[in-house]
C-alpha positions as CSV (number, residue, x, y, z in Angstrom):
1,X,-6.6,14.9,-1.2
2,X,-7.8,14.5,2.0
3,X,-6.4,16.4,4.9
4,X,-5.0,15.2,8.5
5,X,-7.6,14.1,11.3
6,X,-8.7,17.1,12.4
7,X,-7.2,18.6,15.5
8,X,-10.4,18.1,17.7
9,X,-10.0,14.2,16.7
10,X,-6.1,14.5,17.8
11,X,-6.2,16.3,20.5
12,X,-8.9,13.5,22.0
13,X,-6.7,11.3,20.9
14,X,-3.7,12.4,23.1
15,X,-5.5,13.5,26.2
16,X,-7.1,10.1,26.5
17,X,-3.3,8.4,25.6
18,X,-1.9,11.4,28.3
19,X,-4.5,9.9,31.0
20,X,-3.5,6.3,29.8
21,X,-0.1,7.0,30.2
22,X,0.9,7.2,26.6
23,X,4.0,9.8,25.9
24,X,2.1,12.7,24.5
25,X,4.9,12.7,21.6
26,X,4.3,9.0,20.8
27,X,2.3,9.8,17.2
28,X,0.3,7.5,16.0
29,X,2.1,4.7,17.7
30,X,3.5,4.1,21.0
31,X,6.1,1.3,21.1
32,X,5.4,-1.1,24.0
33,X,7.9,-1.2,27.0
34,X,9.1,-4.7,28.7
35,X,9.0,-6.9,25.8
36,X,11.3,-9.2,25.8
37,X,10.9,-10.4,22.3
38,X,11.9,-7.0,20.8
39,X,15.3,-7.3,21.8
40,X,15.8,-10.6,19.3
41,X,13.9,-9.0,16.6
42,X,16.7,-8.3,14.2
43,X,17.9,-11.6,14.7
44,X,14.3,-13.6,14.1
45,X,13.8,-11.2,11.3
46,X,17.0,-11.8,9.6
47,X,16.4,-15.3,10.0
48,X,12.5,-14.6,8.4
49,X,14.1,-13.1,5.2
50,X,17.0,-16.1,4.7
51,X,14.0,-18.5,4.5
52,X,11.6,-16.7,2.6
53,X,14.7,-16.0,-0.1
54,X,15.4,-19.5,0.1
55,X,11.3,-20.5,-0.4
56,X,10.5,-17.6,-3.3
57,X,13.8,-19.3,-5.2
58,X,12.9,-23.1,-4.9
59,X,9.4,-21.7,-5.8
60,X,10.4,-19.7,-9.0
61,X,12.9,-22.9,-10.1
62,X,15.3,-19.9,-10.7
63,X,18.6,-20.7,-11.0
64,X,19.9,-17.6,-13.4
65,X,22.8,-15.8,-11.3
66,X,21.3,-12.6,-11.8
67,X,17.9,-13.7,-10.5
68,X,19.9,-14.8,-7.5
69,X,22.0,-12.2,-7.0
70,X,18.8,-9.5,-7.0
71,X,17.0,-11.9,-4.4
72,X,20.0,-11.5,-2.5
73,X,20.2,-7.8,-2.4
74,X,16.4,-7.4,-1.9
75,X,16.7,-9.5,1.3
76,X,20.1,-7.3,2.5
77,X,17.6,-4.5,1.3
78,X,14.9,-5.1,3.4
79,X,16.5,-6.5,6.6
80,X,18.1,-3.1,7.1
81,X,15.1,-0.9,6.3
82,X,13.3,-3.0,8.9
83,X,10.0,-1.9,8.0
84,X,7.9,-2.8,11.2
85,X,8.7,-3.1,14.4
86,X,8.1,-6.0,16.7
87,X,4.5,-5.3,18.0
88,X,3.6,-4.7,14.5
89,X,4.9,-7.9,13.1
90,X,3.5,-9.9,15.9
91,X,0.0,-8.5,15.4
92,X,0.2,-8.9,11.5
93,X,1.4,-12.4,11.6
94,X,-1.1,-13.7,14.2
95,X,-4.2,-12.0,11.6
96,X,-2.7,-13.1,8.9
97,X,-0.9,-16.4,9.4
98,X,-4.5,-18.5,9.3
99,X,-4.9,-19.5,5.9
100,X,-8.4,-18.0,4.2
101,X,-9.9,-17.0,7.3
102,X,-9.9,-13.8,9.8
103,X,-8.5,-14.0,13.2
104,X,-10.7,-11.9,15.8
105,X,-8.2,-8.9,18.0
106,X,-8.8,-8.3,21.5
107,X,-8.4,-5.1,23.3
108,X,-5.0,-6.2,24.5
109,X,-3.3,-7.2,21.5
110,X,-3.6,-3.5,20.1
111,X,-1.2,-2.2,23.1
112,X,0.2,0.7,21.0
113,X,-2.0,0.8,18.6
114,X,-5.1,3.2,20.2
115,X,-4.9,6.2,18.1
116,X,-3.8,4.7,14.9
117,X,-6.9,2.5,15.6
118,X,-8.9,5.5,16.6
119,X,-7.6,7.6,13.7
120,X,-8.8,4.5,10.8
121,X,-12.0,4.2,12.4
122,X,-12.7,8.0,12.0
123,X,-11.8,8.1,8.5
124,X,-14.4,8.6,5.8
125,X,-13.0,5.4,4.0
126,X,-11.8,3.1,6.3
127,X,-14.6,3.5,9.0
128,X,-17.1,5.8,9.3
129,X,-16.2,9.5,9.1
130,X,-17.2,10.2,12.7
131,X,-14.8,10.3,15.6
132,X,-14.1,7.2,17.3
133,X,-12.2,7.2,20.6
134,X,-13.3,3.8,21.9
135,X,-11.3,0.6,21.1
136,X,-14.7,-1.4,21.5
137,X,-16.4,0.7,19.1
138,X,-13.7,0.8,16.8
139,X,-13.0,-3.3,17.1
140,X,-16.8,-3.0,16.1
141,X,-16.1,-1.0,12.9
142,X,-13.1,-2.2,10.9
143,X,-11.9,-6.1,10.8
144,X,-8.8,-7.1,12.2
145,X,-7.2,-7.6,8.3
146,X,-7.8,-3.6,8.0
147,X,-6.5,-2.7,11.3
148,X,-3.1,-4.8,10.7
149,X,-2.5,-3.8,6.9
150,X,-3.3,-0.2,8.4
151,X,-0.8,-0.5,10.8
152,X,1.3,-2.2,8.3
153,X,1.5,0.6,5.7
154,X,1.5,3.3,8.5
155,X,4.8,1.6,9.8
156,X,6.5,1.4,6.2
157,X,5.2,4.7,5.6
158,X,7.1,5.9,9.2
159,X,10.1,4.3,8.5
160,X,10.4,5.7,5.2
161,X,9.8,9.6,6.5
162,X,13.3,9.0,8.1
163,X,15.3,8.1,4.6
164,X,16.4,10.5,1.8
165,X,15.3,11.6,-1.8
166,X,11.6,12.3,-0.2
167,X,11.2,14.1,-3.1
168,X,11.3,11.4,-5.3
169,X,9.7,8.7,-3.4
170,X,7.0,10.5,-2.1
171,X,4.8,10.6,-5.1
172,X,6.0,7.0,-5.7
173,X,4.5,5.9,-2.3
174,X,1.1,8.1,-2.6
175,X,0.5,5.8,-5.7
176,X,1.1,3.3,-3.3
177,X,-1.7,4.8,-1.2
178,X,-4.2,5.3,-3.9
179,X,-3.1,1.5,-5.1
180,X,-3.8,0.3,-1.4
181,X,-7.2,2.1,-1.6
182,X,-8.6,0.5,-4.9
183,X,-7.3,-2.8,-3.8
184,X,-9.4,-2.5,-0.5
185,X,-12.6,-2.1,-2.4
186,X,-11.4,-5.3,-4.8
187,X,-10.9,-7.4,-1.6
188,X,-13.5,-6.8,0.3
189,X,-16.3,-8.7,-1.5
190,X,-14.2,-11.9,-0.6
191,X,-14.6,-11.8,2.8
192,X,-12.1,-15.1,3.3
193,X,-9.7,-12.7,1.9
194,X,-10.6,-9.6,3.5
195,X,-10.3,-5.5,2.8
196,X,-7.0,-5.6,4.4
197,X,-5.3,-7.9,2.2
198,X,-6.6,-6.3,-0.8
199,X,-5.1,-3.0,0.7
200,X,-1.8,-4.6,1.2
201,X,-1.2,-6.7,-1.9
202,X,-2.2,-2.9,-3.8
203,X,0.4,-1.3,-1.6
204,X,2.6,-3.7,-2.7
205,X,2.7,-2.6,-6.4
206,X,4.7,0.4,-5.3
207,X,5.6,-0.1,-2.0
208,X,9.0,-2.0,-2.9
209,X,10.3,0.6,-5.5
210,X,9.5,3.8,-2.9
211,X,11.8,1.9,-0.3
212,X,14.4,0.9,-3.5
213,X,14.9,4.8,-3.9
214,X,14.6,5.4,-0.3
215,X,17.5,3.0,0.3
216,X,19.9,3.9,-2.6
217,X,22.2,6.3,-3.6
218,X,21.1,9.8,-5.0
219,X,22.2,9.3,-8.7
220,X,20.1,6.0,-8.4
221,X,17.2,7.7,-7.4
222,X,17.6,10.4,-10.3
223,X,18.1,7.5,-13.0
224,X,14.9,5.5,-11.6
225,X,13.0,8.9,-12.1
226,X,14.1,9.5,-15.4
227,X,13.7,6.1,-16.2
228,X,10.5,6.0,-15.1
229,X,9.4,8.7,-17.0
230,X,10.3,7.7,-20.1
231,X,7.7,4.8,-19.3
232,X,9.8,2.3,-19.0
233,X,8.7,-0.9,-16.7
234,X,9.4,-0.4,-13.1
235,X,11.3,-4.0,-13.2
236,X,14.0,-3.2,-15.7
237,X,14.1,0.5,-13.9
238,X,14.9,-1.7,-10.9
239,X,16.8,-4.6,-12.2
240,X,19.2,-2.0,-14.3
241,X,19.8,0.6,-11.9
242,X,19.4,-1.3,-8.6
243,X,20.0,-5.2,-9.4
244,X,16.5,-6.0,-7.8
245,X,12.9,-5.9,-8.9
246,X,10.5,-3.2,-6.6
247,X,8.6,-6.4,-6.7
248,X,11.0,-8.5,-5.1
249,X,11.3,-5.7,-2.4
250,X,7.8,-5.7,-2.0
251,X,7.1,-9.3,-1.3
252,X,10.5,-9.4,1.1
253,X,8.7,-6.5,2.6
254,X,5.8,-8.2,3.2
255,X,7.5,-11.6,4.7
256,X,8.9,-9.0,7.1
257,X,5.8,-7.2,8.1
258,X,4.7,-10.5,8.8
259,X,1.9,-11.0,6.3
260,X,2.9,-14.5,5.2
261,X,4.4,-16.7,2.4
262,X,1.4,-16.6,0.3
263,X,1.3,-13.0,0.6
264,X,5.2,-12.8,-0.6
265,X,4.4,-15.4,-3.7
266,X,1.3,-14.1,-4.6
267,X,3.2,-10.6,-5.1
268,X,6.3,-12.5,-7.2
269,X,3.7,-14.2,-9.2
270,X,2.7,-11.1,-10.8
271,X,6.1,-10.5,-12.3
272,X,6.8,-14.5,-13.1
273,X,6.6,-15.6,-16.8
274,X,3.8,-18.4,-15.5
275,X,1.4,-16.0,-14.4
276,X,-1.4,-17.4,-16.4
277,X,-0.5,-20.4,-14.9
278,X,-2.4,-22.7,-12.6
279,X,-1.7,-21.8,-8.9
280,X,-2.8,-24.6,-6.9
281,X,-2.9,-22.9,-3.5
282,X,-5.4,-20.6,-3.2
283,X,-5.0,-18.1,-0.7
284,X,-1.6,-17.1,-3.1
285,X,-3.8,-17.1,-6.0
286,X,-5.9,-14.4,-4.2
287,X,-3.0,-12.5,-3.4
288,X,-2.3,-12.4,-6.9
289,X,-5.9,-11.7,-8.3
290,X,-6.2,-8.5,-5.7
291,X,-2.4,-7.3,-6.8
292,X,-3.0,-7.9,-11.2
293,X,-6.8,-6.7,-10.9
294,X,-5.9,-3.5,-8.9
295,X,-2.9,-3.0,-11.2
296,X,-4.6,-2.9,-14.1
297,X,-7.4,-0.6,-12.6
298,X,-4.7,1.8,-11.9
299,X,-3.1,1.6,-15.2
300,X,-6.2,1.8,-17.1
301,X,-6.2,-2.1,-18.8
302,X,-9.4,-3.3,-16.9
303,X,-9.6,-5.2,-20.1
304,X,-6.8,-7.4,-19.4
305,X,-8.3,-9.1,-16.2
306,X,-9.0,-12.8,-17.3
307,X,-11.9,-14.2,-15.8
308,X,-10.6,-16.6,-13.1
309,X,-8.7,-13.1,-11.2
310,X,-12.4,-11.4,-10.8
311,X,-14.2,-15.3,-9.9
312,X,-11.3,-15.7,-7.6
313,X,-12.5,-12.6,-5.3
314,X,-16.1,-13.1,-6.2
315,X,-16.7,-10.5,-9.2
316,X,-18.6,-13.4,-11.1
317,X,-21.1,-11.1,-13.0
318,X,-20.0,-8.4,-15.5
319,X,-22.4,-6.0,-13.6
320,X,-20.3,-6.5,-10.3
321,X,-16.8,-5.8,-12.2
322,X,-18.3,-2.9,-13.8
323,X,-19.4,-1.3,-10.8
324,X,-15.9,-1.5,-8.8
325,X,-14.6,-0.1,-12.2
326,X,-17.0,3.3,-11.6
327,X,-16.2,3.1,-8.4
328,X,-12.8,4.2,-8.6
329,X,-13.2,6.1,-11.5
330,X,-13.5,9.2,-9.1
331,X,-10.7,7.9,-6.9
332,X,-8.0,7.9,-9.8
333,X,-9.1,11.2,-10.7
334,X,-8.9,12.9,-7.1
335,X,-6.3,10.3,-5.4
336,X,-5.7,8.6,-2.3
337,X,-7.4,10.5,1.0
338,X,-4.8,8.5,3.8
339,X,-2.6,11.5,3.9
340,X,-2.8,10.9,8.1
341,X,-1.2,7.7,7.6
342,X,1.9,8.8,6.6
C-alpha cells in the first residue's frame, strides 16, 4: 500500500500555504474564512436531504413502511454526519450539477483546496508521480471531476477519522478506496462521464456502510462485522441491524456532497429489483454502469456485466473490457495506494 506524500512534498506544501497565509495546522484542507453561506449550511443541507428522500421514494414507487422508515433514518443518518463542508459542496455541485459534460475550475474556486490539489496531482495514480506545487500545473494535470470526487472522498474520509469503532470501519472504507480506484479507470474512457465520477460512484459501494458503523452503537458495529463475515449481503447486514441499506446511506451521502440526483439514483438503482430495467436518463444510467461494473470487478463476477453497462461507458469491444479487467488484476491483489487521503 502506498505510503503518505513524502515529507519533502509536505513540507513544500506548508511553507508555500505558511507564506500564503494558510495555518500551518490546516492539513490537507484549510476551511475558508468570511463566507456567509457556511453559516446556513445545515439548514440548506437539511433541506437537500428532505428533497432527495422525497425524489428517491416517488422514484422507487415505494410505499412498503419499512422501505420508508430506512429512507428516513438514512437521511437523519446523514444530515448529522455532515460529510462535507460548505466549500466542498459548493465546488462539487457546480462540476457536477451539468448534466454529461465537465465544468472547467479556476484558480479561485479551489480557495482551500492547494495542497489537497497539490498532494493528487503528485500521486503516481491520480497525476503524475512528480511533485506538483503549482495550481496551474496541477489544473493542467487532473480534470475538475477528479479534483472534486478527490476532495469529496478526502472530506468523508476526514469526517469519519473523528467517529468510533475505527477498527471496524477502517478496512470497510479502504475497500472503499480500492473500489474508488477501479471505478476511476472504468470511468475514464467516457470522458462525458469523467474519472471522477467513476471514482465516486466506486466509493459509493462501501462508503455508506463505513459511515453506518461509524454512526451506530458498538454492539451494532460488532453484529455488522460478524455478519459480514459470514458472507451475508451488506443490505440485509444493514437493513437487520441498522434499518437502512449502506446503499441508501451512500446515495444520501452523495446528494449531500453535492454530486447530484443522478448520482443518488444511479447508486439506489443498483440495489432496486428493476435494475435490468430501462433507465431512460442517461447520465443515471452511467452512474449505475460505473457502480455494477466496478462491483463486480471487485467481487470477482466480471461475467455478470451485461453488455449495455460496458457500451454505456464505451467498453464496446471485448478486447477493451478485457484489458481494464488485467488492469486491476494487480490492484486487487496489492490494494488501494490513497492512504494520504485519509
Amino acid at each position: 500500500m502506498k505510503e503518505r506524500p513524502s515529507g519533502d512534498i509536505l513540507s513544500d506544501l506548508v511553507l508555500k500555504d505558511a507564506e500564503a497565509g494558510v495555518p500551518s495546522d490546516a492539513g490537507l484542507l484549510a476551511e475558508p474564512e468570511g463566507d456567509g453561506n457556511a453559516a446556513s449550511f445545515t439548514a440548506e443541507l437539511e433541506a437537500s436531504l428532505a428533497e432527495a428522500q422525497n425524489e428517491v421514494i416517488a422514484f422507487q414507487k415505494a410505499s412498503d413502511e419499512r422501505v420508508l422508515m430506512s429512507w428516513g433514518l438514512a437521511r437523519t443518518m446523514v444530515k448529522n454526519f455532515q460529510p462535507v463542508p460548505w466549500f466542498i459542496w459548493r465546488l462539487s455541485n457546480s462540476v457536477f450539477s451539468a448534466r454529461d459534460q465537465v465544468k472547467p475550475l479556476t484558480d479561485g474556486g479551489l480557495i482551500g483546496l492547494r495542497r489537497l490539489v497539490f498532494a493528487a496531482a503528485s500521486d503516481p495514480f491520480l497525476g503524475t508521480g512528480k511533485k506538483i506545487n503549482s495550481i496551474h500545473r496541477a489544473l493542467e494535470i487532473l480534470s475538475p471531476d477528479v479534483i472534486a470526487s478527490v476532495a469529496v472522498i478526502h472530506a468523508i474520509c476526514r469526517r469519519l477519522a473523528t467517529c468510533q469503532f475505527e477498527r471496524i470501519w477502517r478496512p470497510i472504507l479502504d475497500d472503499a478506496l480500492l473500489r474508488a480506484q477501479i471505478g476511476f479507470l472504468v470511468g475514464e474512457r467516457k470522458r462525458e462521464f469523467g474519472a471522477g465520477r467513476g471514482m465516486l460512484a466506486g466509493f459509493a459501494g462501501r462508503a455508506g456502510l463505513a459511515i453506518l458503523i461509524a454512526s451506530g452503537e458498538l454492539d451494532q458495529a460488532r453484529r455488522s462485522l460478524e455478519g459480514l463475515a459470514a458472507g451475508k449481503p451488506i443490505k440485509d447486514v444493514g437493513m437487520a441491524i441498522y434499518g437502512a441499506d449502506p446503499l441508501q446511506i451512500s446515495a444520501m451521502t452523495l446528494s449531500a456532497a453535492g454530486c447530484g440526483r443522478e448520482a443518488a439514483f444511479g447508486t439506489v438503482r443498483y440495489s432496486s429489483p428493476t435494475i435490468l430495467g430501462e433507465v431512460s436518463d442517461t447520465e443515471q444510467f452511467h452512474w449505475l454502469s460505473a457502480f455494477t461494473i466496478t462491483e463486480c470487478i471487485r467481487t470477482n463476477r466480471q461475467r455478470e456485466i451485461k453488455d449495455h453497462f460496458w457500451e454505456s461507458l464505451g467498453y464496446v469491444l471485448g478486447q477493451d473490457r478485457g484489458d481494464l479487467v488485467a488492469v486491476t488484476e494487480s490492484m486487487l491483489r496489492r490494494g488501494h495506494t490513497l492512504s494520504w487521503i485519509c
